[in-house]
N, CA, C and O atoms as CSV, one atom per row, in Angstrom:
chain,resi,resn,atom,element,x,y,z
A,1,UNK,N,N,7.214,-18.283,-108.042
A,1,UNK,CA,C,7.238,-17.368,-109.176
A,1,UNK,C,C,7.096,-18.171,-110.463
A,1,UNK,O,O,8.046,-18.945,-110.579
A,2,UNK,N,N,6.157,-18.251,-111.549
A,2,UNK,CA,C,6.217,-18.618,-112.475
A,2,UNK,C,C,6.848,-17.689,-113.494
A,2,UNK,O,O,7.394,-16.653,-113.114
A,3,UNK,N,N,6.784,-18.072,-114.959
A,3,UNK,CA,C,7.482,-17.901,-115.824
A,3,UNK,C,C,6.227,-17.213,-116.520
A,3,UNK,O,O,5.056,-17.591,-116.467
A,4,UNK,N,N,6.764,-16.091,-117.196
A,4,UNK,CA,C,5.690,-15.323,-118.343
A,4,UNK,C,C,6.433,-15.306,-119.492
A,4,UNK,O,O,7.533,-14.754,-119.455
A,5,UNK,N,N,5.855,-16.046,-120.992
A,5,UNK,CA,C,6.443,-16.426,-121.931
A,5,UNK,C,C,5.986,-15.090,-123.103
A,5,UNK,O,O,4.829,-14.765,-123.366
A,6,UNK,N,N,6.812,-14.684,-123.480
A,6,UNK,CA,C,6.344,-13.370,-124.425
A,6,UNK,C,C,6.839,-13.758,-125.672
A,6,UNK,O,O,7.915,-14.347,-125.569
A,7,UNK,N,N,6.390,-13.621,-126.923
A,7,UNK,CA,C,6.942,-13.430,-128.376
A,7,UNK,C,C,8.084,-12.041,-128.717
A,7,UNK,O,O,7.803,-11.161,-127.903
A,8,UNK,N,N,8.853,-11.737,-129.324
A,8,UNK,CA,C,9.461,-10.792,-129.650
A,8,UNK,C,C,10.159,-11.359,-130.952
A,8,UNK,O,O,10.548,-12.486,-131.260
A,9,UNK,N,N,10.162,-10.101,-131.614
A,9,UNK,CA,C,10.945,-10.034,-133.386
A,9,UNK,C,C,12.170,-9.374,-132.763
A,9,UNK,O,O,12.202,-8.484,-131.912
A,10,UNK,N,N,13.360,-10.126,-133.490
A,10,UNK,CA,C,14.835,-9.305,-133.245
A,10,UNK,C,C,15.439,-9.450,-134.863
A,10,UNK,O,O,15.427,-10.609,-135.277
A,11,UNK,N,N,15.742,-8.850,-135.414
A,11,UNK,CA,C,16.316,-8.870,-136.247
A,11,UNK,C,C,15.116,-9.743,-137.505
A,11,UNK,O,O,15.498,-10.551,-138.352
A,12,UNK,N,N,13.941,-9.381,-137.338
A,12,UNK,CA,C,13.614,-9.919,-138.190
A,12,UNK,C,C,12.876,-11.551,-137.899
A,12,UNK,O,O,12.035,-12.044,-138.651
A,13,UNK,N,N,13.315,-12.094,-136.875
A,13,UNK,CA,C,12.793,-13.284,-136.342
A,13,UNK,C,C,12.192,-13.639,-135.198
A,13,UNK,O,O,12.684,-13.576,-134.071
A,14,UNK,N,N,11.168,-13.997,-135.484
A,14,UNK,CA,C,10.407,-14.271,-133.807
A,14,UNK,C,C,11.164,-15.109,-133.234
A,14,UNK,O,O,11.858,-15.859,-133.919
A,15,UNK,N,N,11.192,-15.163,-131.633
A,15,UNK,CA,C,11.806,-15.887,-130.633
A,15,UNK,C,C,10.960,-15.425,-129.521
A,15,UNK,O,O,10.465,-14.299,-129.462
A,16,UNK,N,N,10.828,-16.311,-128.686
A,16,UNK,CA,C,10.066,-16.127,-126.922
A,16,UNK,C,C,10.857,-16.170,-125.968
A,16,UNK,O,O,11.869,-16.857,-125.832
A,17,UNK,N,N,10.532,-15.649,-125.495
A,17,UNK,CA,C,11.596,-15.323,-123.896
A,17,UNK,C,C,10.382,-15.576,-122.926
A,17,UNK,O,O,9.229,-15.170,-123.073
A,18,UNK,N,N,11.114,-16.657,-121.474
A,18,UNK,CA,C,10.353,-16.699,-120.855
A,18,UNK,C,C,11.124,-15.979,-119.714
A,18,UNK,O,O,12.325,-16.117,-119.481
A,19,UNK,N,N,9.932,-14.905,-118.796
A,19,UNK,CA,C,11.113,-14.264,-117.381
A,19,UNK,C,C,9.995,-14.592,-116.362
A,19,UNK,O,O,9.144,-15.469,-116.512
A,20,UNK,N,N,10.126,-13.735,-115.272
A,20,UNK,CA,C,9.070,-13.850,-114.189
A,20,UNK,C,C,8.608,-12.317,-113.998
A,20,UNK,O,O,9.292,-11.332,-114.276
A,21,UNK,N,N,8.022,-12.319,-113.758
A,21,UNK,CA,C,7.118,-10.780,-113.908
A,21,UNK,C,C,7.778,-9.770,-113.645
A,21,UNK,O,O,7.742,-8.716,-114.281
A,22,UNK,N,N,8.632,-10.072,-112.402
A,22,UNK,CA,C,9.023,-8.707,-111.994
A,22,UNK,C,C,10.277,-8.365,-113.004
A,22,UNK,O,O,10.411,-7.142,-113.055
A,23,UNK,N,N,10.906,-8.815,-113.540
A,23,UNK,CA,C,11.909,-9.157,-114.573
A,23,UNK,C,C,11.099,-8.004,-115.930
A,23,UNK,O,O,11.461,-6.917,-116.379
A,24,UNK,N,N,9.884,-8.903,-116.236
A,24,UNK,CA,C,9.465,-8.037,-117.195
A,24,UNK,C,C,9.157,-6.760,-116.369
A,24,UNK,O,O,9.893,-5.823,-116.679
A,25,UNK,N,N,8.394,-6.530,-115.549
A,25,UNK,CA,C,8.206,-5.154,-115.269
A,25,UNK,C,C,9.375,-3.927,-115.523
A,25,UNK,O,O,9.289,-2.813,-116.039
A,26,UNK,N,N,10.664,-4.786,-114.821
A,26,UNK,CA,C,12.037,-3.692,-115.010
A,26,UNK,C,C,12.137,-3.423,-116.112
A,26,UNK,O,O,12.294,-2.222,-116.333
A,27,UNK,N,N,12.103,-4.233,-117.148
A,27,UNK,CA,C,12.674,-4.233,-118.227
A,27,UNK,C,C,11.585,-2.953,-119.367
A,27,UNK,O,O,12.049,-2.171,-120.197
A,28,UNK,N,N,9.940,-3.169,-118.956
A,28,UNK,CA,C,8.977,-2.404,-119.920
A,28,UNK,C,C,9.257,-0.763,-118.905
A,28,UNK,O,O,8.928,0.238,-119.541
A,29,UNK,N,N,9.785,-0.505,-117.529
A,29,UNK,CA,C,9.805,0.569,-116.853
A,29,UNK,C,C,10.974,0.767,-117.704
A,29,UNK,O,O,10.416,1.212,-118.707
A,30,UNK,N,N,12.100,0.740,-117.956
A,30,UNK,CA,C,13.316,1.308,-118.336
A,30,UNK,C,C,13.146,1.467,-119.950
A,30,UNK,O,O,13.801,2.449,-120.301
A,31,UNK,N,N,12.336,0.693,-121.326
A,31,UNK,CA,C,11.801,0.706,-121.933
A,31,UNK,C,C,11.101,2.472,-122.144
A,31,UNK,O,O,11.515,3.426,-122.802
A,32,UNK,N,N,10.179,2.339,-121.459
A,32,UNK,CA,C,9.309,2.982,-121.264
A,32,UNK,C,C,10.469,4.777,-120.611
A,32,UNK,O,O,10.609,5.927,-121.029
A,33,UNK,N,N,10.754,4.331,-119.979
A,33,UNK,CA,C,11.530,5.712,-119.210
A,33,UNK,C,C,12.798,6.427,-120.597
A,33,UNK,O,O,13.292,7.551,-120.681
A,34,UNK,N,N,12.959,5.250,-121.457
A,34,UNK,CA,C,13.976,5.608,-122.468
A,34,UNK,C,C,12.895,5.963,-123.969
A,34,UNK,O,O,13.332,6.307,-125.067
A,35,UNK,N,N,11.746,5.805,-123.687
A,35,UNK,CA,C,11.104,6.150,-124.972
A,35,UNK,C,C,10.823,5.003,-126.208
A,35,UNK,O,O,10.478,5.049,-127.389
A,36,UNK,N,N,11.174,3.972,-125.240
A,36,UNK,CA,C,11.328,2.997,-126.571
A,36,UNK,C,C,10.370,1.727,-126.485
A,36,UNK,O,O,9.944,1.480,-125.357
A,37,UNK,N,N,10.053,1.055,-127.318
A,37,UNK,CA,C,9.177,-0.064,-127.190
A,37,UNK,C,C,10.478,-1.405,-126.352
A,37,UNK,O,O,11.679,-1.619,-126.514
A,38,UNK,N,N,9.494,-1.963,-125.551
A,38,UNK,CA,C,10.251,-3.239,-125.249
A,38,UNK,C,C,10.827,-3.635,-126.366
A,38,UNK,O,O,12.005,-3.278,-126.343
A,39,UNK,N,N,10.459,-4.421,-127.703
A,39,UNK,CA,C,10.942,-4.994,-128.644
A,39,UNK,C,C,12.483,-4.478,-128.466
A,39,UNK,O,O,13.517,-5.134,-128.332
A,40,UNK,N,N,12.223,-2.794,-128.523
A,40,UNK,CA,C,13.782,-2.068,-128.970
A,40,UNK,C,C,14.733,-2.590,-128.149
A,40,UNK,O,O,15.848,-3.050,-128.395
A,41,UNK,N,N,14.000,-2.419,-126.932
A,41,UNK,CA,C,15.344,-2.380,-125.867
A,41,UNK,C,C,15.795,-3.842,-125.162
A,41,UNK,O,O,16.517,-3.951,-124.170
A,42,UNK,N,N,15.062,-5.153,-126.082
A,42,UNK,CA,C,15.592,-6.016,-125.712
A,42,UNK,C,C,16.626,-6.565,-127.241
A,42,UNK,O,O,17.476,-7.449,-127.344
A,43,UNK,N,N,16.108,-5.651,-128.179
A,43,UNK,CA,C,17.239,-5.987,-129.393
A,43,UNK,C,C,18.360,-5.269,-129.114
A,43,UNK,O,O,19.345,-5.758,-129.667
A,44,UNK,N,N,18.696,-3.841,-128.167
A,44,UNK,CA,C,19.691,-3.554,-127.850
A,44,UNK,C,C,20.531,-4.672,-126.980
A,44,UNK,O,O,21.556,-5.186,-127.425
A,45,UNK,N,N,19.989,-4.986,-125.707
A,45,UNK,CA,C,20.611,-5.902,-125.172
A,45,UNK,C,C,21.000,-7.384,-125.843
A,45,UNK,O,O,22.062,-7.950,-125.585
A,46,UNK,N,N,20.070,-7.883,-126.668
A,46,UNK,CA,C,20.256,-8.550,-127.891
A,46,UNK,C,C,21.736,-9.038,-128.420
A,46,UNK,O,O,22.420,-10.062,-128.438
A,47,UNK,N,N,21.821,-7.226,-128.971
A,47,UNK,CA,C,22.861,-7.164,-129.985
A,47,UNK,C,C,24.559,-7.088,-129.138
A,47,UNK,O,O,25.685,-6.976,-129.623
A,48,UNK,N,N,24.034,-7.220,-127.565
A,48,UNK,CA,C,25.135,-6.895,-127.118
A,48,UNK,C,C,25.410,-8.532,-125.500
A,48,UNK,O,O,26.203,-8.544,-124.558
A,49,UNK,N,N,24.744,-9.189,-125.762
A,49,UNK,CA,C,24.667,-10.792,-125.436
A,49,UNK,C,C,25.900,-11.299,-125.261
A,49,UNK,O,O,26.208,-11.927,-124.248
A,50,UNK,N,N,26.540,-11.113,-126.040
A,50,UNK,CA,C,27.560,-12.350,-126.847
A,50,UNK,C,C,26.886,-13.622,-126.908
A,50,UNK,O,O,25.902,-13.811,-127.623
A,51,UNK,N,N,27.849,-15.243,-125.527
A,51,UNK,CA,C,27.227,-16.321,-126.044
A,51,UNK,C,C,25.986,-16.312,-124.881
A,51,UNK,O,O,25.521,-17.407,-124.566
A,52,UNK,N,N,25.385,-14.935,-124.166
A,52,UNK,CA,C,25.052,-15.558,-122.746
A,52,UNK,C,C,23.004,-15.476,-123.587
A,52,UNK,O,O,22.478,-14.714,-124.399
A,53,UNK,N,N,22.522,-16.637,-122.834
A,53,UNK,CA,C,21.249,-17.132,-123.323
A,53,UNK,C,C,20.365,-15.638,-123.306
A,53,UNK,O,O,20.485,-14.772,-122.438
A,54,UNK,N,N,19.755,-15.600,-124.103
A,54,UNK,CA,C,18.802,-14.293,-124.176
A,54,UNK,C,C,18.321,-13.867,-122.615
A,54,UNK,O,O,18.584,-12.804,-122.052
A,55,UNK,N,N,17.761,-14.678,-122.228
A,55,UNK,CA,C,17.065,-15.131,-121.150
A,55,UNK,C,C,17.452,-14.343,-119.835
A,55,UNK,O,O,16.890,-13.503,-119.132
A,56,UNK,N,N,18.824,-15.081,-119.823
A,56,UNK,CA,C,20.079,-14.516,-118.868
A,56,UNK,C,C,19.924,-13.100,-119.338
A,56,UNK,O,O,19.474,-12.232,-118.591
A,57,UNK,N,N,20.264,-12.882,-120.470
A,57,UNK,CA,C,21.293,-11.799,-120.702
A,57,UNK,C,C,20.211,-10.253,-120.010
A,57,UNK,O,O,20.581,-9.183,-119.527
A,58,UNK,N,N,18.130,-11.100,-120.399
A,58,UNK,CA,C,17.760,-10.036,-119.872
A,58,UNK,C,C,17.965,-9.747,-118.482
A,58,UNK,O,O,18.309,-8.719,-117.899
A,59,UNK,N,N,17.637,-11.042,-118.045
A,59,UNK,CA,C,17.875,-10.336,-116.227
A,59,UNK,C,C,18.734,-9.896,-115.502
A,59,UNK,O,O,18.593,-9.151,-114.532
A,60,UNK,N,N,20.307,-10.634,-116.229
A,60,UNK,CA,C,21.350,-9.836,-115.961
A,60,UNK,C,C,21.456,-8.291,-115.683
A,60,UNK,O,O,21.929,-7.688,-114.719
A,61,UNK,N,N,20.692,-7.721,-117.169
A,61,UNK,CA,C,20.518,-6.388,-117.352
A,61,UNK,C,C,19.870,-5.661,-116.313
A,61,UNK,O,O,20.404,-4.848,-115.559
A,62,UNK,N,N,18.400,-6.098,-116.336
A,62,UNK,CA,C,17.703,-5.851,-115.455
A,62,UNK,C,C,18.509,-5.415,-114.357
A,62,UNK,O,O,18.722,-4.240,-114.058
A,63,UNK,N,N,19.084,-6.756,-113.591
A,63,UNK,CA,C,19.825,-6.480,-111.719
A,63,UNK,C,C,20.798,-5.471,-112.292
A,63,UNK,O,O,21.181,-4.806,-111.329
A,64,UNK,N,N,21.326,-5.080,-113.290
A,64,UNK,CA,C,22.764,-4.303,-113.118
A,64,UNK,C,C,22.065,-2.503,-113.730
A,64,UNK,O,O,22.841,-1.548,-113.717
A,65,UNK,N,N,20.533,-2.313,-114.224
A,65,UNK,CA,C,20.481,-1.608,-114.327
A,65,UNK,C,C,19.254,-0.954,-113.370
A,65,UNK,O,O,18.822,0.126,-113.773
A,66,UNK,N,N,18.742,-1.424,-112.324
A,66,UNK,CA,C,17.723,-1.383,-111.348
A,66,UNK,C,C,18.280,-0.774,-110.833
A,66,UNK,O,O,19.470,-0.986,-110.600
A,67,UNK,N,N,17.433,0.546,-110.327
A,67,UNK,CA,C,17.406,1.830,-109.607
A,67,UNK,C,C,18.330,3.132,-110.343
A,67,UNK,O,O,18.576,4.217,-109.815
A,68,UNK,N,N,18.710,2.712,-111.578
A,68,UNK,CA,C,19.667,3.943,-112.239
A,68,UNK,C,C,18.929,4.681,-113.446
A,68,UNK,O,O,18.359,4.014,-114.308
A,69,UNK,N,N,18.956,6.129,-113.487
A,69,UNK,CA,C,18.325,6.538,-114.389
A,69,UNK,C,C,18.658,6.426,-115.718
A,69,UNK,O,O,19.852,6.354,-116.008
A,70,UNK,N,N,17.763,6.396,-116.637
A,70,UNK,CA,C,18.461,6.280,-118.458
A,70,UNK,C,C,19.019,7.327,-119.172
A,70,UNK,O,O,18.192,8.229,-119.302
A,71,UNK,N,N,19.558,7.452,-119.433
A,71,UNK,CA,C,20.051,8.852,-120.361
A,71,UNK,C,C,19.701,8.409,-121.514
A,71,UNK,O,O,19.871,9.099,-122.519
């Protein structure tokens, strides 16, 4: 599995996140199922991180929110 390196603005500042595809896929499906641009819904998770690396914090999300619907 390689790494897919994306740009994203959070607060105003670019930063790159690198994941592996299927990582991004979850993340633009739940995005997408909530109405919102990726950007949004990785500044939500973002804003709610604490010290854990962006990186982490997405895939974390990802595994804990895979297979559940969005409200």
């Amino acid at each position: 599995m390689s790494l897919i390196k994306r740009s994203v603005s959070l607060e105003g500042h670019a930063t790159s996140v690198a994941l592996e595809e299927e990582f991004w896929a979850a993340l633009e499906g739940h995005a997408r199922r909530r109405k919102l641009s990726l950007a949004a819904l990785i500044g939500e998770i973002d804003s709610e991180r604490a010290d854990r690396p962006l990186a982490s914090a997405l895939r974390v999300w990802a595994l804990l929110h895979q297979g559940l619907p969005e409200s």
